[in-house]
Structure formats: C-alpha cells, structure tokens
C-alpha positions as CSV (number, residue, x, y, z in Angstrom):
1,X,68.4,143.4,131.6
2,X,70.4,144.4,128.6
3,X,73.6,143.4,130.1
4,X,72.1,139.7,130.7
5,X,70.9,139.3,127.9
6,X,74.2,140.3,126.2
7,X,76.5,138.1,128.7
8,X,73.9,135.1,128.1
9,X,74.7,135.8,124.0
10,X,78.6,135.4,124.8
11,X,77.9,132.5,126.7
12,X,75.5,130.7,124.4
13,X,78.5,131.5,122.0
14,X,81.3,130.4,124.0
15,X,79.5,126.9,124.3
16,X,78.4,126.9,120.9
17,X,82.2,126.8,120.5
18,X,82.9,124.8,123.5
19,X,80.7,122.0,121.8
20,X,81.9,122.3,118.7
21,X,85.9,121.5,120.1
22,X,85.1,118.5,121.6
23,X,83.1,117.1,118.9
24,X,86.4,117.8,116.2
25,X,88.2,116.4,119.1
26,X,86.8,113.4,119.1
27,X,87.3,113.6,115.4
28,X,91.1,114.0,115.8
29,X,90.3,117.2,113.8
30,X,92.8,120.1,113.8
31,X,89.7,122.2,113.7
32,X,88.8,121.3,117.4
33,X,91.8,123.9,118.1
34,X,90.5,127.2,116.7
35,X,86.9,126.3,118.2
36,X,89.0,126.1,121.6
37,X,90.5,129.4,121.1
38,X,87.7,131.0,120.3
39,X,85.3,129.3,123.0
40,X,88.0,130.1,126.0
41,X,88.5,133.5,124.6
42,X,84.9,134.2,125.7
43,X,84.8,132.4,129.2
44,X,88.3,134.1,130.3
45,X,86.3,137.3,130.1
46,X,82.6,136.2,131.2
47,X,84.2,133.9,134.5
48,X,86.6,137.2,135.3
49,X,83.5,139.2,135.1
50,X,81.2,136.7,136.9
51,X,84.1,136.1,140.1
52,X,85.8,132.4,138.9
53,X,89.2,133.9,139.4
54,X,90.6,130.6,137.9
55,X,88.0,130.0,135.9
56,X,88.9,132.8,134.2
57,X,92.6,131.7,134.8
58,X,92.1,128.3,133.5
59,X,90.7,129.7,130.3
60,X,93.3,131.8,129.5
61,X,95.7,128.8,129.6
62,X,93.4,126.4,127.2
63,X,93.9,129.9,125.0
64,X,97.6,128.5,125.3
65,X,96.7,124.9,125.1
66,X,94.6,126.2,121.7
67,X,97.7,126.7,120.2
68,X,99.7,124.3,121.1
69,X,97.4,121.3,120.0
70,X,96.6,123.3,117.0
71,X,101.0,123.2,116.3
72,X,100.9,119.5,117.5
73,X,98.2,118.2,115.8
74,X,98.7,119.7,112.0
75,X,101.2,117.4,111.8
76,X,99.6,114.7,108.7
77,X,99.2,111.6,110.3
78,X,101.5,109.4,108.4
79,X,104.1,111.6,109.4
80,X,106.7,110.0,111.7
81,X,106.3,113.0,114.1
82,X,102.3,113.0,114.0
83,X,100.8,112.3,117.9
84,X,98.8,109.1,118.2
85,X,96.6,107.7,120.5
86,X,98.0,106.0,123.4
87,X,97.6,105.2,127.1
88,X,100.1,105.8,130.2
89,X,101.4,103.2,132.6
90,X,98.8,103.0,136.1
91,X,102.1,104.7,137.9
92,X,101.7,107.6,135.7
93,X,97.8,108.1,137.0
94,X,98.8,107.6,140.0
95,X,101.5,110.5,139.7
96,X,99.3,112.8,138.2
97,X,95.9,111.8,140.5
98,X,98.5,112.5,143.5
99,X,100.0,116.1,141.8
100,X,96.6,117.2,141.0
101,X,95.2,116.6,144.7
102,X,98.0,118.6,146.5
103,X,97.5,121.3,143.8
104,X,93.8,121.7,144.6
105,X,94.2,121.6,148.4
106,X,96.9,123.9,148.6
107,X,95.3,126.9,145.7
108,X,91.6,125.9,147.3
109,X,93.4,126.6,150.8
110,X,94.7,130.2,149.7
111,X,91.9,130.7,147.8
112,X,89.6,130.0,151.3
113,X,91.5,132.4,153.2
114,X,91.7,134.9,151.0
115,X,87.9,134.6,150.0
116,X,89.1,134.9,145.9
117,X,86.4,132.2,145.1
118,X,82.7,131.3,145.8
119,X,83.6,127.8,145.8
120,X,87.7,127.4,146.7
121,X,88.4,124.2,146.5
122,X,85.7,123.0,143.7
123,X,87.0,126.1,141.7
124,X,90.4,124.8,142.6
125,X,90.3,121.3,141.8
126,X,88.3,121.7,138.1
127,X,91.4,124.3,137.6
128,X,94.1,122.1,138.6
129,X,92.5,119.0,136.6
130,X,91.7,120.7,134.0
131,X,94.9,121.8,133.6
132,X,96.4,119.0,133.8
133,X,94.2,117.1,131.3
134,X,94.2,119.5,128.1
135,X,97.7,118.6,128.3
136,X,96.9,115.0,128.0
137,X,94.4,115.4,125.4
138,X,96.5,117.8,123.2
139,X,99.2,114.7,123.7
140,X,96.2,112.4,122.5
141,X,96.2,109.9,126.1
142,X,93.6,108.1,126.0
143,X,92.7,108.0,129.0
144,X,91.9,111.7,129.2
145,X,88.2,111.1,128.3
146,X,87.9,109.6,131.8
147,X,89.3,112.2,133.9
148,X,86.9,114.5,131.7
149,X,84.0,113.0,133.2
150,X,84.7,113.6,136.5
151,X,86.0,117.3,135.6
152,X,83.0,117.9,134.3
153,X,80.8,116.3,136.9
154,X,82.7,119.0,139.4
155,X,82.3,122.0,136.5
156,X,78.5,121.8,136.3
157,X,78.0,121.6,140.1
158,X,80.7,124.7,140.6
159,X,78.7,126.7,137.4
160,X,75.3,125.8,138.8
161,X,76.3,127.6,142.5
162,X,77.4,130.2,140.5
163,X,74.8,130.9,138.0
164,X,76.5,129.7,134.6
165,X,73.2,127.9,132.6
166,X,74.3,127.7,129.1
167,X,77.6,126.9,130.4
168,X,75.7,124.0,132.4
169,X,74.2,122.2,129.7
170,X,77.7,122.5,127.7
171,X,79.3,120.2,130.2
172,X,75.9,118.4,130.4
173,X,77.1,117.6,126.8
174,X,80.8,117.6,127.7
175,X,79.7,114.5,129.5
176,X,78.0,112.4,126.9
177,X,81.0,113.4,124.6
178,X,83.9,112.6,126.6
179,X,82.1,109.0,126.9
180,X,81.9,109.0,122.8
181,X,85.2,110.3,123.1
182,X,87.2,107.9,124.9
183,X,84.9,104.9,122.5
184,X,86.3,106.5,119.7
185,X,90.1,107.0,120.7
186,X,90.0,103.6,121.8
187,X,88.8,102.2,118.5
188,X,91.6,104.3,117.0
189,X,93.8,102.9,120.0
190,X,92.9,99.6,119.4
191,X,92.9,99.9,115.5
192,X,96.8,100.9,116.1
193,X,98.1,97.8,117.7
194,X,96.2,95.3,115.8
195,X,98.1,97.4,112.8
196,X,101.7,96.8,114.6
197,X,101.3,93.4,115.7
C-alpha cells in the first residue's frame, strides 16, 4: 500500500507538471520547457516501472525535446532568429500522417510478437505520434494542437487499460488545452499576417 501511494505521489506530480507545460505552452512561455523536463523525468521512470516500454521510451525523448525547445524558444521574439507560429503545406501532413502510420504498424508489429507491451500497437502509435509532434510544437506548427487531440484521445484509452488515473485526467485536460491551444496560436498566427500584409 505504501508503494501506491508513493507511485500515485510521483504521478500526481508528474501531471502537476504535465499540466503546467502545456498551459506555458500555450503561453509561448519558455517556462513550459523546464515543466516538460521535469514532468517526463517522472513518467520515464513510473511507465518503465508500470510495463509501457515506450512510454517510458517516449518520455525520455520529450527529456530531449525539453531542451531543445527550451534552446529554441529563449530566443526574444523580435529577434530575427526567434520561432514563430506558422502552418505546413497539406503535402507536409500528408508526409508525416503517412511516416507516422508505417512507424506504428511496424514497432506495434515487433512489439506484438515479442509481447514488450500490453497494448502494441496503441502503445506504438501514441509513441510514434507523439514523437513526431513535440517536434512540431517545439518548431511552433500550428497545426500540432490538432494532432494533440487525437494523441491524446489514444493516451487516455492506452493509460486507462493500463491503470494510469492521475495520468488519465492529465490528458483529460491535455484535451481541453490543446483545443485552447491551437485558438491561441492561431490568434497569434493570424495576428502575424495581418502584421505583414
């Protein structure tokens, strides 16, 4: 009971954290960076522990990720080399819907056979996507908000099979957010061109 109750502190911590990235993030606050670090910090050790191979694996690269949008965002943003909001092309989500697809089929595949994963392929695919999405975010895409929500529709059902409550209501949250998210990048977005024109 001890050990419960300790791993359910970490993870009411973790996605004290968790929460508190996304909502600088929305902020286009540098701050939403260290609350990353922190936050995946935490999970890479409680999804190891609880068997979400890459989970665990996915967290240790938003450690990575951490830094890197805390180096690309602390640049001031009048500064000719500061990271903007902007959107991709529809060829470029096609590319990366495409990618991310033969990624989670193929890792859900070996991860099936090998029987590394409760749930292979959702475990896979909220990996691969997720992966592929900080980047976007940390490169300030619009359009990452929306992939968010269906990552995070996929997390919560792939944390409730495996037992991850706090963690639940985190991406509960993660949901609402990415949808204030994406309102408020696009205001920023939109702000932008108006400014150029």
């Amino acid at each position: 009971m001890a050990s419960i109750l300790a791993l359910s502190g970490w993870e009411a911590l973790a996605t004290l954290l968790g929460i508190g990235y996304i909502l600088f993030a929305i902020k286009q606050s540098i701050w939403a960076w260290p609350c990353a670090f922190f936050s995946t910090f935490i999970y890479t050790l409680l999804f190891w522990d609880g068997q979400l191979p890459l989970q665990s694996v996915l967290n240790a690269y938003y450690l990575v990720m951490a830094i890197y949008g805390f180096w690309l965002w602390k640049k001031p943003i009048q500064s000719d080399k500061a990271i903007h909001v902007h959107t991709k092309p529809i060829a470029f989500h096609l590319v990366f819907l495409v990618i991310g697809t033969i990624l989670t089929v193929t890792i859900g595949f070996y991860m099936q056979q090998g029987n590394y994963s409760r749930a292979p392929f959702l475990d896979a695919g909220v990996m691969v996507f997720s992966v592929m999405n900080t980047y976007l975010m940390a490169r300030k895409v619009l359009e990452n908000w929306l992939y968010w929500l269906v990552i995070n529709s996929g997390a919560i059902v792939l944390y409730w099979q495996s037992g991850f409550y706090f963690t639940i209501l985190m991406f509960i949250l993660y949901f609402g957010l990415a949808i204030a998210g994406y309102r408020a990048w696009r205001q920023d977005w939109i702000a932008r061109q108006v400014g150029h024109d």
